[in-house]
N, C-alpha and C positions, 0 to 999 in steps of 0.2 A: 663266683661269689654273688648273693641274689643282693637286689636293691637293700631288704631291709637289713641284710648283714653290712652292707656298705653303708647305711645314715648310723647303725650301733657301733661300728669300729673303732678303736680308740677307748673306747669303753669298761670296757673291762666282765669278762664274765658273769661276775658277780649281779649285775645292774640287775639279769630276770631271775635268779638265786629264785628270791622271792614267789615270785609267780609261777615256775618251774611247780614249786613244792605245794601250792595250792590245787597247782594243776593235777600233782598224782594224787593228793589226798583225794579229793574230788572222786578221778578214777578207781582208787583201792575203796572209797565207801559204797559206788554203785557198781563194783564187782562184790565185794561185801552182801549190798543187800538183795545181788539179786539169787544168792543160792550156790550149792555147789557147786555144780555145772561152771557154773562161770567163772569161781574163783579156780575150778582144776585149767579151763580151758585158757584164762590170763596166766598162767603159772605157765602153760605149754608153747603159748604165745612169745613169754617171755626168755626162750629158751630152754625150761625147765623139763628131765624128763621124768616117767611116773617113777623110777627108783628115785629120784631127791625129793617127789612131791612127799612120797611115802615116809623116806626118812627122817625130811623134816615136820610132817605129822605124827612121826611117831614120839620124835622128841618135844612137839609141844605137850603132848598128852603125860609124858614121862614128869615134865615142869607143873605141870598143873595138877597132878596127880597128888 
């Protein structure tokens, strides 16, 4: 267990909830704005492979159509 998990313990997960979700939005707008590339390569990064990136691009375009 590292130092800072040992002064957070007792705590409860929730306490960085907050901060956690700042932290992706953050991430998802400067994968966002930096271009395709980027957003395929965080999809790949995140386990994703190109048949789900595919099929879930196909179902956004399907909803917005």
């Amino acid at each position: 267990m590292s130092d800072l998990e040992q002064k957070l313990i007792g705590r409860g997960c929730d306490l960085l909830d907050d901060l956690v979700y700042e932290v992706s939005e953050e991430l998802a707008c400067r994968t966002n704005n930096s271009g395709l590339d980027a957003q395929i390569r965080f999809l790949r990064q995140q386990g994703w492979t190109d048949a789900q990136i595919l099929q879930a691009a196909r179902s956004q375009s399907a909803t917005v159509s």
